[in-house]
Backbone as ProteinMPNN parsed JSONL, in Angstrom:
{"seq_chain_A": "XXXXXXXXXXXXXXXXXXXXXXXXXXXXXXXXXXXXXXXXXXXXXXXXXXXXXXXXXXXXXXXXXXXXXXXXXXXXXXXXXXXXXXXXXXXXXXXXXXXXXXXXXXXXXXXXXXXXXXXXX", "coords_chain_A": {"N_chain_A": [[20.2, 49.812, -124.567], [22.461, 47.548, -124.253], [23.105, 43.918, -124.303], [25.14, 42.078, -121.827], [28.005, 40.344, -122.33], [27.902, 37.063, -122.652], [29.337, 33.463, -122.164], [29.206, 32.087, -124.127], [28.996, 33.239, -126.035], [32.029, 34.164, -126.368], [33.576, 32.273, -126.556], [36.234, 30.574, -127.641], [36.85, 29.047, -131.42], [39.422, 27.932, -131.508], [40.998, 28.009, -129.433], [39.208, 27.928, -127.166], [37.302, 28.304, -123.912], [38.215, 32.211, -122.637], [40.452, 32.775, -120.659], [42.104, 33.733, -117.65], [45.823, 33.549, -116.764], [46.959, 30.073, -116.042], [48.243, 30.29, -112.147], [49.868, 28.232, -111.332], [51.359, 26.388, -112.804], [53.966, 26.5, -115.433], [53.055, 28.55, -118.448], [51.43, 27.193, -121.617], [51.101, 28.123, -124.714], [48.757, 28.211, -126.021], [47.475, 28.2, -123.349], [48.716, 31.022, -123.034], [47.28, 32.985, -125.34], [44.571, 32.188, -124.519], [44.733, 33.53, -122.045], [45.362, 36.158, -123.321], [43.224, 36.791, -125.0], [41.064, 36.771, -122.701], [42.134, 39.015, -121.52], [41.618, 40.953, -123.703], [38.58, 41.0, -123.763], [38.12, 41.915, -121.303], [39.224, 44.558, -120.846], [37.876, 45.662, -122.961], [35.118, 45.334, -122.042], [35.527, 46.918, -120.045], [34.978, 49.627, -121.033], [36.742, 50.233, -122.903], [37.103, 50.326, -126.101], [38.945, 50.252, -128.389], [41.285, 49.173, -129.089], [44.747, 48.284, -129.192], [46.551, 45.384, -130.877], [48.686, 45.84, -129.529], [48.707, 46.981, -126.942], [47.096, 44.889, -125.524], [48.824, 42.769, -126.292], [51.041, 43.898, -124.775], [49.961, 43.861, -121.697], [49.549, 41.053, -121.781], [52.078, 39.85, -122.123], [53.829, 40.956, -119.681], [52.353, 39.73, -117.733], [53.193, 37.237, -118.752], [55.72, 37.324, -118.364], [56.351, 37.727, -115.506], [55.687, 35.261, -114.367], [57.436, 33.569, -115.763], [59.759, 34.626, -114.303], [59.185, 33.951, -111.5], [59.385, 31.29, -112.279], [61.899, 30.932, -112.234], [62.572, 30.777, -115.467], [65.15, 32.148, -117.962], [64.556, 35.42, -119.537], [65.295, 37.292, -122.55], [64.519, 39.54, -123.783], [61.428, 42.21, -122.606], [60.741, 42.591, -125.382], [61.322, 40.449, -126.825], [59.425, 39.057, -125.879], [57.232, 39.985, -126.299], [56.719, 40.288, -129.406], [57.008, 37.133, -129.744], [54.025, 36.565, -128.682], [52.74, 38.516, -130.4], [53.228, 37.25, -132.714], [52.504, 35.166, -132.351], [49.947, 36.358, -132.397], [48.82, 36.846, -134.691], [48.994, 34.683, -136.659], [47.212, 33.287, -135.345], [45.109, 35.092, -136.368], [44.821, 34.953, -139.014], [44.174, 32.275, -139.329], [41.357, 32.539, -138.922], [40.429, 34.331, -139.945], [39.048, 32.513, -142.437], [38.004, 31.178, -140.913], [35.488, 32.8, -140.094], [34.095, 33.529, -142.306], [32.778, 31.048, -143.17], [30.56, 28.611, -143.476], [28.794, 26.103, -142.043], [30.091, 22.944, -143.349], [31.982, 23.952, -144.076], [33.295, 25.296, -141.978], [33.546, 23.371, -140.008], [35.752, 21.7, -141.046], [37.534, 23.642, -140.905], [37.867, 23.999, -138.489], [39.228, 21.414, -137.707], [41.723, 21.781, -138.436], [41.995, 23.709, -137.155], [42.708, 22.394, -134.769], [44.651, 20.789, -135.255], [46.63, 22.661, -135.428], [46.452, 23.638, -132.942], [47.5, 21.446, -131.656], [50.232, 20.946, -132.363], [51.249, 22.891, -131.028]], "CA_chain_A": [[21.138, 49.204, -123.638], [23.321, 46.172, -125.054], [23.533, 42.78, -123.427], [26.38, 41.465, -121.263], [28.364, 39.184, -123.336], [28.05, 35.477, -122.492], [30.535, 32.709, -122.274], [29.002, 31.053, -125.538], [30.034, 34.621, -127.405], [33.471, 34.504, -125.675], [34.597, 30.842, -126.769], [37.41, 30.919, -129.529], [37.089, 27.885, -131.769], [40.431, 27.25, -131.6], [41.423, 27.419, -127.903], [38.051, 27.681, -126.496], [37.096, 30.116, -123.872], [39.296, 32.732, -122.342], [40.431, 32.807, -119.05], [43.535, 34.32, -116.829], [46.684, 32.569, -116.872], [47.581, 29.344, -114.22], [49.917, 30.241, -111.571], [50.97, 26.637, -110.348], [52.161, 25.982, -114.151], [54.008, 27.694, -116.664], [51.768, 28.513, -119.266], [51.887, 27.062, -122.851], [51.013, 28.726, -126.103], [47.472, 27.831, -125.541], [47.294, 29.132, -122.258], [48.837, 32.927, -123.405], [46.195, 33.297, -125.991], [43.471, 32.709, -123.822], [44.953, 35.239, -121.276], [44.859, 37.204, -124.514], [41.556, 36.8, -124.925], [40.249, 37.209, -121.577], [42.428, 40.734, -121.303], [40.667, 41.752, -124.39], [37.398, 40.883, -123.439], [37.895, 42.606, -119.951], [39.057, 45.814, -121.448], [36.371, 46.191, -124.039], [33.667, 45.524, -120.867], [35.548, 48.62, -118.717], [34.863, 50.894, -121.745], [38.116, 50.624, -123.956], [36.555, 49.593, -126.943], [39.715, 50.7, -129.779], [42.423, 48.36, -128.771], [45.121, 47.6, -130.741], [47.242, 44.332, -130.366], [50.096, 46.465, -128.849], [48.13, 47.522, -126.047], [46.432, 43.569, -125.029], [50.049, 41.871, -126.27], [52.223, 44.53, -123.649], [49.417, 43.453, -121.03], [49.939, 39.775, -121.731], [53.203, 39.449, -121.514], [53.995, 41.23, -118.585], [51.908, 38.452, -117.026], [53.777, 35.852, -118.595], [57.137, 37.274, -117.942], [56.024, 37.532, -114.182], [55.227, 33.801, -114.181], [59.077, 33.24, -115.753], [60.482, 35.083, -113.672], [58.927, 33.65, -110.828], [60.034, 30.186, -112.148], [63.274, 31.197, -112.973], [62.937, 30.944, -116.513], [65.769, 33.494, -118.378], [64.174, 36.33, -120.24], [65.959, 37.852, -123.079], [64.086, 41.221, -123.295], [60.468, 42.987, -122.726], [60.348, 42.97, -127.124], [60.91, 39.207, -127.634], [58.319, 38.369, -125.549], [56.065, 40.621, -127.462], [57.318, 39.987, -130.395], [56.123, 35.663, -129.458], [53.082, 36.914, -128.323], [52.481, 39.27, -131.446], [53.634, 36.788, -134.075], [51.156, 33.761, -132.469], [48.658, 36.541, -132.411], [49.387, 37.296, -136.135], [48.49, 33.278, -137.18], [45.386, 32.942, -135.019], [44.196, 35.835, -137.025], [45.248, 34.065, -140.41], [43.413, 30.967, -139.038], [40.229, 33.031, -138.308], [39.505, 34.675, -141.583], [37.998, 31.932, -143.384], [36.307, 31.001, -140.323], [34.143, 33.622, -139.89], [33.344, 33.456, -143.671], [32.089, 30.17, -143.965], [29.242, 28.165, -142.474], [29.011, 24.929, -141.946], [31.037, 21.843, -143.535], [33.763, 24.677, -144.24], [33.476, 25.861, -140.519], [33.905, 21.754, -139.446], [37.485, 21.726, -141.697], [38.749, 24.554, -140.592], [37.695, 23.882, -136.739], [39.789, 20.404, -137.709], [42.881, 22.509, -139.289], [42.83, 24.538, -136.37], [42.658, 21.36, -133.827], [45.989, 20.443, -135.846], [47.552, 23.93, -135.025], [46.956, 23.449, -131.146], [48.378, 19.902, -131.196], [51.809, 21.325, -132.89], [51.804, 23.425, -129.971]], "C_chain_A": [[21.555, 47.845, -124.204], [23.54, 44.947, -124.3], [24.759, 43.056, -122.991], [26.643, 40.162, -122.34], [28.262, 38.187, -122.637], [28.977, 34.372, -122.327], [30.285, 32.17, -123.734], [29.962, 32.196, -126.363], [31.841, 34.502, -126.921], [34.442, 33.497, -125.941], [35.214, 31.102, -128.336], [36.953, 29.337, -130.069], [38.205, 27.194, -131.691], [40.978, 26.668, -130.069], [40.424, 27.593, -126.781], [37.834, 28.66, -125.365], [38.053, 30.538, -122.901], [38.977, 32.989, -120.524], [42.146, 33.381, -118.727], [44.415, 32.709, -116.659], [46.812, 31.556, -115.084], [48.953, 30.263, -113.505], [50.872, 29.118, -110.877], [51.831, 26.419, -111.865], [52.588, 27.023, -114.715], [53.061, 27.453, -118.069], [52.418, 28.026, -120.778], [51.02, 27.901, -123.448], [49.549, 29.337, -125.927], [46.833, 28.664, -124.507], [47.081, 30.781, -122.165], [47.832, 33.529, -123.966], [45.071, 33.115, -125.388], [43.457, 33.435, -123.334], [44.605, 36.328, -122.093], [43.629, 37.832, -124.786], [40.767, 37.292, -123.94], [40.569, 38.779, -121.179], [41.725, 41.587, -122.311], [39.43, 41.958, -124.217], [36.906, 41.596, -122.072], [38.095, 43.955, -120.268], [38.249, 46.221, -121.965], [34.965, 46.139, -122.648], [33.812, 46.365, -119.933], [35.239, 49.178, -119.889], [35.969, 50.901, -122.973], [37.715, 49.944, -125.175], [37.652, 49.857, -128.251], [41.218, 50.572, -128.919], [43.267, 47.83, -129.142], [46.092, 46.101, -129.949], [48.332, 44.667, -129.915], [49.545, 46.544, -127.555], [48.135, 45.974, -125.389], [48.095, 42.99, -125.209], [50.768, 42.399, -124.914], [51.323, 43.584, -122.397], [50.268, 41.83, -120.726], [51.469, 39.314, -121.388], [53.836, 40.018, -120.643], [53.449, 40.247, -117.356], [52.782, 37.56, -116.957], [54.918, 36.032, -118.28], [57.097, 37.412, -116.338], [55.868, 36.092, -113.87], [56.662, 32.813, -114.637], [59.772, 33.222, -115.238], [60.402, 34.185, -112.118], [59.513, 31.75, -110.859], [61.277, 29.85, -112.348], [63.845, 30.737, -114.166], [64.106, 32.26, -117.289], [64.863, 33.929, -119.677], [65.3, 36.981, -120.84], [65.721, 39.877, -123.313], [62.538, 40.986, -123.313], [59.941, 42.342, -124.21], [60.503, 41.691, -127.338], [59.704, 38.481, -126.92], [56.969, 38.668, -126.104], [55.854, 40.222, -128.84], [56.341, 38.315, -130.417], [54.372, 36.127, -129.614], [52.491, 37.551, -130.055], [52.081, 38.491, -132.961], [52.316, 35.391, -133.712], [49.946, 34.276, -132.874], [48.232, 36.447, -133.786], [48.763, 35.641, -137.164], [47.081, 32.959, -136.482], [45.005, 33.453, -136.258], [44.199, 35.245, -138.293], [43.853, 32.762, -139.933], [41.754, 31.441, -139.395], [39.368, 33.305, -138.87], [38.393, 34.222, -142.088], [37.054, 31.066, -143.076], [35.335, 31.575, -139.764], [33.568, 34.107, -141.144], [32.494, 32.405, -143.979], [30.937, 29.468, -142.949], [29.291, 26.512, -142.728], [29.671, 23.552, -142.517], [32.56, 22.705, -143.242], [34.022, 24.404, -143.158], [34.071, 24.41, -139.897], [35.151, 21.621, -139.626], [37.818, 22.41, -141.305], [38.597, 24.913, -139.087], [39.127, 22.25, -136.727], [41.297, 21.071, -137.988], [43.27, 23.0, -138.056], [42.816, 23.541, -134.585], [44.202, 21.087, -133.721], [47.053, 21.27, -135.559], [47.798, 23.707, -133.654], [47.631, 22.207, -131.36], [49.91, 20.326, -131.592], [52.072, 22.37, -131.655], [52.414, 23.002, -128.546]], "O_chain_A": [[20.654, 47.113, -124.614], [24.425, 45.113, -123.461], [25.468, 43.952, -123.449], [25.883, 39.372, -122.901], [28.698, 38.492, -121.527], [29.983, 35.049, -122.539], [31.251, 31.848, -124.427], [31.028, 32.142, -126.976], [32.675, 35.058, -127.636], [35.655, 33.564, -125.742], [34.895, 31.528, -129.446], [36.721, 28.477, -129.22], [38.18, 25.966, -131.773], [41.249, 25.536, -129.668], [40.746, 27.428, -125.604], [38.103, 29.834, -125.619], [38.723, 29.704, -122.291], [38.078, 33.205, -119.711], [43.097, 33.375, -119.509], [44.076, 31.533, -116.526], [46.792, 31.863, -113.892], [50.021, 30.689, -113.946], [51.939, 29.08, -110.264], [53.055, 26.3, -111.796], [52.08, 28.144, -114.714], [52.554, 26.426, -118.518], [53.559, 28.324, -121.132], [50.157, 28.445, -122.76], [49.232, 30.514, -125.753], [45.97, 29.531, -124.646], [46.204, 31.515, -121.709], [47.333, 34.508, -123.411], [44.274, 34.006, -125.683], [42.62, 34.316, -123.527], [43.817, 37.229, -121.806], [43.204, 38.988, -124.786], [39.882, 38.119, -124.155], [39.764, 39.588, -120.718], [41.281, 42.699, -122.023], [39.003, 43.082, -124.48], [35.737, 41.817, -121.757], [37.143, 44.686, -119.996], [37.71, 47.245, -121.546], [34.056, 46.963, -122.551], [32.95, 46.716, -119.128], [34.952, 49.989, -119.01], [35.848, 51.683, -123.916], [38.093, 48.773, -125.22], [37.093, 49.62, -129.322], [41.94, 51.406, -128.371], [43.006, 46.711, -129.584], [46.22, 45.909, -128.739], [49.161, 43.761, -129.833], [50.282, 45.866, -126.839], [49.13, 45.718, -124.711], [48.644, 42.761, -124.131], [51.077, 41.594, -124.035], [51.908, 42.555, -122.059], [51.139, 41.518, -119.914], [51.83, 38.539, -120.502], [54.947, 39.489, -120.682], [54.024, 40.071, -116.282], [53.243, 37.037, -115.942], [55.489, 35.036, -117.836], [58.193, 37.08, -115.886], [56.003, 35.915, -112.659], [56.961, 31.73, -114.134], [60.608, 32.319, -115.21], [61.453, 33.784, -111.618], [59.9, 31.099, -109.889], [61.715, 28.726, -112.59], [65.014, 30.372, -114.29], [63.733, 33.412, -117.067], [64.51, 33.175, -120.584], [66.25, 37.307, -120.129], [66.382, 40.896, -123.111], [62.105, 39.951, -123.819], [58.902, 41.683, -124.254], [59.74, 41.378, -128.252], [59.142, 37.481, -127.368], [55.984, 37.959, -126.305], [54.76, 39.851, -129.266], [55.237, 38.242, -130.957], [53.701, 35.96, -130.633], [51.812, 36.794, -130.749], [51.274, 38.755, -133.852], [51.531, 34.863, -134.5], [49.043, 33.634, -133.41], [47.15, 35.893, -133.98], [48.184, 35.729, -138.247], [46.088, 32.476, -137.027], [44.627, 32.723, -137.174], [43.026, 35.023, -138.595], [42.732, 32.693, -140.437], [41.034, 30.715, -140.08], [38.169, 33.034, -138.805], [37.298, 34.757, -142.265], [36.132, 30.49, -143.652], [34.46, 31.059, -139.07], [32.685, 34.964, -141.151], [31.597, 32.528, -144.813], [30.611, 29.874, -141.834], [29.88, 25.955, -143.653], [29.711, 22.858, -141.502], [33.605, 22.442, -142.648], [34.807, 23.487, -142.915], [35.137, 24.478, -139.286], [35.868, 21.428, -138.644], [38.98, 22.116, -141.022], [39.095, 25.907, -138.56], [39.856, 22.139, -135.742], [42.113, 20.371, -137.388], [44.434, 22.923, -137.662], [42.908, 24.092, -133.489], [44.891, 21.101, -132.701], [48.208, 20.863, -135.433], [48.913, 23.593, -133.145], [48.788, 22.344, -130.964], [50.775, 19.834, -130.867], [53.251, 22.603, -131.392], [52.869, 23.859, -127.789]]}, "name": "protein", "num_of_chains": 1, "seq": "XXXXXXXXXXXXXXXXXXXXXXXXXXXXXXXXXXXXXXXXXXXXXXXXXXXXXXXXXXXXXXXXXXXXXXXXXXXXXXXXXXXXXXXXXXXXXXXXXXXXXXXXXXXXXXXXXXXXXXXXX"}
C-alpha cells in the first residue's frame, strides 16, 4: 500500500505548492500553473495515473476561461488559451530538467534562475 502524498512532495520549486485558482482575482501566469499542478496531482490521486498535458492543459483552461469570462475579459478561441497554457507548460519543463539532475549548489542556481523566470512574469 503506497503513502498519501504530502504537501512537501507537492511543492514545485519554482511556483511552490499547487493549489485551485482565486476567484476574487484574475489569475496570473503563476497562479495557472499551480492550478496545473493541483489538477494533476488530483487526477493522479482518483486513479488516472497516464495523463498527458492535453488532458490537465484542456482542464486548466476551461477554468481560466470561466474566470475571463466572468470578468469580461475577450477570449479569442478554446486553442489559444491552450496553446498559452501548453507553451508556459513547455518552459517549466525546460526549467526542470537540470533541476532534478543536480544536487545542491547547482539546485541553489537554478532555484535562483527560476526565481528570475517568475519575476518576468
Amino acid at each position: 500500500m503506497s503513502q498519501p502524498k504530502t504537501r512537501k512532495s507537492l511543492k514545485c520549486p519554482v511556483f511552490g505548492y499547487a493549489c485551485n485558482l482565486p476567484n476574487n482575482v484574475l489569475p496570473t501566469y503563476t497562479d495557472v500553473m499551480r492550478h496545473y499542478q493541483h489538477v494533476r496531482h488530483t487526477l493522479e490521486a482518483q486513479g488516472n495515473l497516464a495523463l498527458s498535458v492535453r488532458e490537465v492543459s484542456s482542464i486548466c483552461s476551461s477554468d481560466t476561461e470561466l474566470l475571463w469570462r466572468k470578468a469580461s475579459v475577450p477570449i479569442v478561441s478554446h486553442t489559444c488559451v491552450l496553446k498559452l497554457i501548453r507553451t508556459f507548460h513547455d518552459e517549466f519543463r525546460t526549467l526542470m530538467k537540470p533541476y532534478k539532475k543536480r544536487k545542491g549548489e547547482k539546485k541553489k542556481e537554478i532555484c535562483g534562475k527560476a526565481e528570475e523566470v517568475r519575476q518576468q512574469m
